[in-house]
KOLMIMI-735117 format. One record per residue: x, y, z of N, C-alpha, C in turn; residue in three letters. Coordinates in steps of 0.05 Angstrom, whole numbers, padded with zeros to 5 digits, always signed. Example, Ala and Ser with C-alpha at 12.3 -4.5 7.8 and 13.67 -1.06 7.14 Angstrom:
REM KOLMIMI-735117
+00264-00114+00156+00246-00090+00156+00264-00066+00156ALA
+00257-00045+00142+00273-00021+00143+00258+00001+00157SER
END
This chain:
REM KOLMIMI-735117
-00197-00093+00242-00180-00090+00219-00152-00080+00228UNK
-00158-00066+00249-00131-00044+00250-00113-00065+00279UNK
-00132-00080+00290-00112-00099+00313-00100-00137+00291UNK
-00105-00133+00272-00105-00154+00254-00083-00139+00242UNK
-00082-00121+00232-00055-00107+00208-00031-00104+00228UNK
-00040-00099+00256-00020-00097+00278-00002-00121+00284UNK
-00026-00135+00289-00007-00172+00299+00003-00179+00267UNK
+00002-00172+00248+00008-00177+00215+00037-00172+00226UNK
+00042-00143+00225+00064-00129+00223+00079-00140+00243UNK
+00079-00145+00263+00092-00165+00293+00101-00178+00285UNK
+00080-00203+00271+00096-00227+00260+00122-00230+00238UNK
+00113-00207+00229+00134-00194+00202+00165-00197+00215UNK
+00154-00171+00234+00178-00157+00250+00190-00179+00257UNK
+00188-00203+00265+00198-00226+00285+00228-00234+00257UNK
+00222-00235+00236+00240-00239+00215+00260-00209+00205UNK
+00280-00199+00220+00289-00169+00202+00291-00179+00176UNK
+00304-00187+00173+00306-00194+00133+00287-00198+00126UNK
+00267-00208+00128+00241-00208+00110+00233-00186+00114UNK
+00228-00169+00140+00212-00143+00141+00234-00130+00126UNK
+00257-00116+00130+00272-00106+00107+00260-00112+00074UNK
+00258-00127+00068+00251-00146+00049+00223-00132+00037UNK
+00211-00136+00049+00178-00125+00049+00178-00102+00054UNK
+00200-00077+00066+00196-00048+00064+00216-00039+00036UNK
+00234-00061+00032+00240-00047+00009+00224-00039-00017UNK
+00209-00071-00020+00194-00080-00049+00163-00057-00036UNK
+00150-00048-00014+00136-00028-00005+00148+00002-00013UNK
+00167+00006-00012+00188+00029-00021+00184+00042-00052UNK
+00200+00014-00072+00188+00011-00086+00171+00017-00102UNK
+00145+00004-00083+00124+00007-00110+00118+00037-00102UNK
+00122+00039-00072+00103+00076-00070+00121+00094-00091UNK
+00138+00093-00096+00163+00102-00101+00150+00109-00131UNK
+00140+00084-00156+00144+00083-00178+00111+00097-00175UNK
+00095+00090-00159+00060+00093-00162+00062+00132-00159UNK
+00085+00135-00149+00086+00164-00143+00102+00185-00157UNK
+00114+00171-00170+00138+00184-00193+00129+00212-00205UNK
+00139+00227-00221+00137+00249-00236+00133+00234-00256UNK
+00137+00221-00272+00139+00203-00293+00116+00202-00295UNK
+00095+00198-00318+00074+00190-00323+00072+00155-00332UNK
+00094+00147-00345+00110+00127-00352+00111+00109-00328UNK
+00111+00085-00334+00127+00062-00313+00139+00044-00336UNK
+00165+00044-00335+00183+00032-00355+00173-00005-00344UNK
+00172-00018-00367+00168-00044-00365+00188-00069-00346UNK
+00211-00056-00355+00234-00071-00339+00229-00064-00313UNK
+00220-00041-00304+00217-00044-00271+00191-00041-00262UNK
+00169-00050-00272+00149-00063-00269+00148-00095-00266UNK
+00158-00100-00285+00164-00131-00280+00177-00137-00259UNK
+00199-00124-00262+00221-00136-00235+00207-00138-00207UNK
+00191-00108-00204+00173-00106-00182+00157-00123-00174UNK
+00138-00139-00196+00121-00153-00198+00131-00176-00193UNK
+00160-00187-00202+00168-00211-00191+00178-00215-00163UNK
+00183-00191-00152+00184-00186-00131+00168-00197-00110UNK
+00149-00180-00112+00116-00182-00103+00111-00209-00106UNK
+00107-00230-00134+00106-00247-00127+00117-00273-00106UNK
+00140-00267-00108+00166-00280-00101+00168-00282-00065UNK
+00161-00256-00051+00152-00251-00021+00135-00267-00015UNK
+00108-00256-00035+00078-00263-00017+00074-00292-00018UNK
+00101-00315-00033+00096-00335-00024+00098-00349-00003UNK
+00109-00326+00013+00114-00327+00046+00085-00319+00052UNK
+00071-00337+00069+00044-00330+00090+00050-00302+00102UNK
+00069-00306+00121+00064-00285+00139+00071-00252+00121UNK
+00084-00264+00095+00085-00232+00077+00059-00225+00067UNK
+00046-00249+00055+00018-00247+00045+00005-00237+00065UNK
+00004-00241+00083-00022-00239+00109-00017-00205+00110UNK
+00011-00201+00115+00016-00172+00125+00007-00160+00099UNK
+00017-00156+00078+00009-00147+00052-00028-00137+00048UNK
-00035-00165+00046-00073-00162+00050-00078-00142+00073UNK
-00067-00142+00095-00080-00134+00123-00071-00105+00115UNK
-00051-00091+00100-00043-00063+00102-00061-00052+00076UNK
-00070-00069+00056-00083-00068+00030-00114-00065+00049UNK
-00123-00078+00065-00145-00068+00080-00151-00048+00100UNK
-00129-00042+00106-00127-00008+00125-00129+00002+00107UNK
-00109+00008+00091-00123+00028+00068-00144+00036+00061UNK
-00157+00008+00048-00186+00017+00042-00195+00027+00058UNK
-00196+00021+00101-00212+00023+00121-00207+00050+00112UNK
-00183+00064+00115-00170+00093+00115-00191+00109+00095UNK
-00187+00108+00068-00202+00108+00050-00237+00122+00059UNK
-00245+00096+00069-00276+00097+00072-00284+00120+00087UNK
-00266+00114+00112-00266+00128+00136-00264+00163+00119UNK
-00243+00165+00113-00241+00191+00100-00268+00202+00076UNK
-00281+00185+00054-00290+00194+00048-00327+00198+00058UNK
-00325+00182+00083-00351+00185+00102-00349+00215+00110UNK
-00315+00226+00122-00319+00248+00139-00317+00271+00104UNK
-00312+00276+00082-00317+00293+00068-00330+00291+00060UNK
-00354+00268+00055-00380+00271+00047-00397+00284+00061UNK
-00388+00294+00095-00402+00317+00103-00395+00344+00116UNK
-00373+00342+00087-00362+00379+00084-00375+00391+00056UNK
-00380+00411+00070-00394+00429+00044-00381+00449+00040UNK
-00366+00453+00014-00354+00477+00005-00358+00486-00020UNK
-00353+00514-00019-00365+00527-00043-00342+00525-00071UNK
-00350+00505-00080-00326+00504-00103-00334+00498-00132UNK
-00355+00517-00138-00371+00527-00159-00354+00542-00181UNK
-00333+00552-00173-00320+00571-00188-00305+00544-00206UNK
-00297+00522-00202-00277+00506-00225-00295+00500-00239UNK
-00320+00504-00245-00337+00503-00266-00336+00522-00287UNK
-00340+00506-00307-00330+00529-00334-00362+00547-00331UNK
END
């Protein structure tokens, strides 16, 4: 997974303007997914989303896109394998 998201990102890199391109609209979304806002205003949802669309009709954006959308999850798993065998006493946030 993780030598697949690598050669993704390579191929990316080979284009600056598209990888520019693809760290901005990445920017972005972490940007809005992360906000103080509880809100995501519609106008820049959409825009985002046409964005998104508009890239991944590039292969090598799509490919990189999926391949970082699956580290994640790897990330993810991996992480909650190793706290599924931590034990802590956190009985007290119980009413």
């Amino acid at each position: 997974e993780y030598i697949y998201y690598i050669e993704c990102l390579e191929e990316l890199k080979k284009d600056s303007m598209l990888y520019q391109a693809v760290c901005d609209l990445r920017r972005e979304n972490f940007q809005m997914q992360n906000s103080d806002s509880n809100c995501v205003n519609y106008e820049q949802y959409s825009m985002l989303s046409a964005k998104n669309t508009n890239l991944r009709k590039n292969p090598v954006v799509s490919r990189f896109i999926n391949a970082e959308i699956g580290m994640g999850r790897l990330i993810t798993d991996i992480f909650r394998q190793i706290v599924d065998g931590v034990e802590m006493d956190i009985d007290f946030l119980e009413d």
